[in-house]
N, C-alpha and C positions, 0 to 999 in steps of 0.2 A: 243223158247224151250230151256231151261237149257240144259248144255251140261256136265252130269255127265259119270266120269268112274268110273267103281267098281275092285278094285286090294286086293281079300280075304275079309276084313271085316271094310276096309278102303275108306270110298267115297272120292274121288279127285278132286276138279272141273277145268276145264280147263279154264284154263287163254286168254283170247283176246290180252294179251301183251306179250304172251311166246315168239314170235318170237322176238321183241325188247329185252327180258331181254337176248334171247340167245346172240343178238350182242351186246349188253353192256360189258358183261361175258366175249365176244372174244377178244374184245378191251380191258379190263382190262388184261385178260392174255398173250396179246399180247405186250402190257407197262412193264411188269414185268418181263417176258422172254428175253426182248428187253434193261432194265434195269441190270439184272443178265447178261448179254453180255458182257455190256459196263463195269461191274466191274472186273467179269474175263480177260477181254482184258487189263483194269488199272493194275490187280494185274498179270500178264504174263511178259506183258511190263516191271513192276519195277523189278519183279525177275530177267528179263536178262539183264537193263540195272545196275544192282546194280552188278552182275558180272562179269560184261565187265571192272567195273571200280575198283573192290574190286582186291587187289594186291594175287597175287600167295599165297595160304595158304598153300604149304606142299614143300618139297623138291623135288618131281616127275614131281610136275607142274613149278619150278624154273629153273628145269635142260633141259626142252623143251623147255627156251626162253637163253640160253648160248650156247656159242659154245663151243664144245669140245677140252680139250688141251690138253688131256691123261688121262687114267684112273690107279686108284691105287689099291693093291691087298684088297679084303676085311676083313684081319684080324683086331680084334679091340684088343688095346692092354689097359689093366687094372692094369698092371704097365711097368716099365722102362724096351726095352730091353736089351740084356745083351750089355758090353759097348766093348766087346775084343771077340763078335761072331767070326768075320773072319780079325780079325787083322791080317795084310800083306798078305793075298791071292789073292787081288783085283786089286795091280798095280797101286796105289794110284800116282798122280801126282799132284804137285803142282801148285797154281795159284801163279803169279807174281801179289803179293798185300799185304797190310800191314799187315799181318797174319803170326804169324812164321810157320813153317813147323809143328812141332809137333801138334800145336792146329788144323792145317788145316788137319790135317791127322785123328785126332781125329772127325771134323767135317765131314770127309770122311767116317769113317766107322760108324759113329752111322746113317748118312743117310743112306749107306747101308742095314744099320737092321731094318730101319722102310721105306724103300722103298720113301724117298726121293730124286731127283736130288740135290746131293751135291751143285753144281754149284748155284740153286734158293735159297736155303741156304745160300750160300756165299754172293748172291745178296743182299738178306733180311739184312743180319749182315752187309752190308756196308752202305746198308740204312739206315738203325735202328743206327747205329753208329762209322758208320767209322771205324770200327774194333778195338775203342778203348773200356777196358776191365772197364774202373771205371767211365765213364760214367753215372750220376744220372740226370734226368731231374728236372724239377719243377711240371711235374704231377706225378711223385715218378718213372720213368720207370728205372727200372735198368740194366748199365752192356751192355755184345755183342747184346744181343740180346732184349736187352729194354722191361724185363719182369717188368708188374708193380707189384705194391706192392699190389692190391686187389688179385693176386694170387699166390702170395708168401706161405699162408698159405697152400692150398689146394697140391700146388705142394711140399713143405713140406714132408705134411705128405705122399703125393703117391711117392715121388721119394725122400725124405731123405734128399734133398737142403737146407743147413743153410747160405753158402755164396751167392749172387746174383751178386757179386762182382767179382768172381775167376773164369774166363773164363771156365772152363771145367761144373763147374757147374751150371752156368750160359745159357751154349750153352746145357747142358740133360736138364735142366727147358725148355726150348725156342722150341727143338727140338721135347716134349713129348708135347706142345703144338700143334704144326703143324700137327704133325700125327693125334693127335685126329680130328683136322680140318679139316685134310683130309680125316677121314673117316666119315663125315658129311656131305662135302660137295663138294670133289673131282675134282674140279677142281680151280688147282693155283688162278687166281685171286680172285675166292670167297673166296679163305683158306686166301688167302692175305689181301683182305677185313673186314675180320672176326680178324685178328689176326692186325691191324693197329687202327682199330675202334670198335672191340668186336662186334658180331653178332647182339646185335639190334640195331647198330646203319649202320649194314651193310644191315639189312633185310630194314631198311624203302629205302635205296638207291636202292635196288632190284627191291620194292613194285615200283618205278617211272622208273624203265625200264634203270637203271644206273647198270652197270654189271662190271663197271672199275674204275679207280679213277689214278690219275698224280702219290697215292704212287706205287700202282700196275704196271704200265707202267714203270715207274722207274726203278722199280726192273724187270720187264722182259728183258728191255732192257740193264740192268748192266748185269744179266743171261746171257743173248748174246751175250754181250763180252767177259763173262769167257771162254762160249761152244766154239768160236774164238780160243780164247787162247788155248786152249787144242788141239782144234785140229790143231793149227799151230802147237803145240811140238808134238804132235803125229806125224805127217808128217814128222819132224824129224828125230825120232829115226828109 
């Protein structure tokens, strides 16, 4: 006997093979869903191992993998500050090093107004060259503080600098550099790194988990002996 249904005004006839077609159906949905698994799981996988391996993108995520060595006030400054804010209120004391007194006193209170340790300062400039004032490299770097010549122009026109030669000018170019770098990136060696090798050649050393470099060491530990020095004379007086 035929085995019809009636659903409205539609005859149906019912199939001898319904129940294989239903398991064929389950196995193909079961291949597919089991397929889409295995792709989402490939494409999971490569999203977190591509950012395990992909270098710090931002300054927040940079500053989680440094150690802290002080922090600086957050003003940003858009030009030079004043050069004679708090000339002689400070107690200025001299380092025993090749630096005459006046320029060292001059390099004391502009750190003062942009909230640098004079002393890293001093470090830098004996690094960078000896404390001699007409120093020219052969990659153009000019002067105390070994500004090069790709930002001669820029520092120009913000801070008025035509000599790179004359120590006083020389040391506001070098010094409005620093601060900007320190409010970028706040802590000495990065500012140090930045300002030795210019910032992309300091971010791919970052991006490999390199946070220091022999110039940076250098200069902290020349720092070291100045902070010594001072406070031996401090103890002194």
């Amino acid at each position: 006997m035929e085995n019809n249904t009636s659903y409205g005004r539609k005859m149906v006839r019912k199939s001898p093979y319904k129940k294989n077609t239903k398991t064929r159906n389950f196995m193909i949905y079961s291949v597919i869903v089991l397929l889409i698994g295995v792709l989402l799981g490939c494409l999971i996988w490569g999203l977190t191992h591509r950012e395990k391996n992909e270098p710090a993108s931002n300054r927040q995520e940079l500053m989680e993998n440094v150690m802290q060595f002080g922090s600086y006030d957050d003003r940003v400054f858009e030009q030079e500050v004043s050069r004679d804010w708090a000339s002689g209120d400070l107690n200025f004391v001299p380092l025993d090093c090749a630096m005459d007194y006046e320029t060292q006193e001059f390099v004391f209170y502009l750190s003062a107004g942009y909230n640098i340790d004079w002393t890293l300062v001093m470090a830098l400039i004996q690094k960078e060259s000896s404390f001699r004032p007409d120093v020219i490299t052969g990659s153009n770097d000019y002067g105390l503080m070994q500004i090069n010549k790709i930002n001669h122009e820029w520092l120009t026109d913000t801070l008025g600098v035509t000599d790179y030669l004359d120590s006083e000018q020389n040391i506001r170019a070098g010094m409005f550099v620093l601060r900007k770098l320190f409010e970028e990136y706040k802590e000495p060696e990065l500012v140090l790194m930045c300002y030795n090798m210019g910032e992309t050649g300091a971010s791919r050393l970052w991006a490999k988990g390199i946070y220091s470099t022999n110039y940076t060491e250098d200069i902290l530990e020349i720092q070291k002996g100045f902070k010594e020095q001072l406070s031996g004379k401090e103890g002194t007086n």
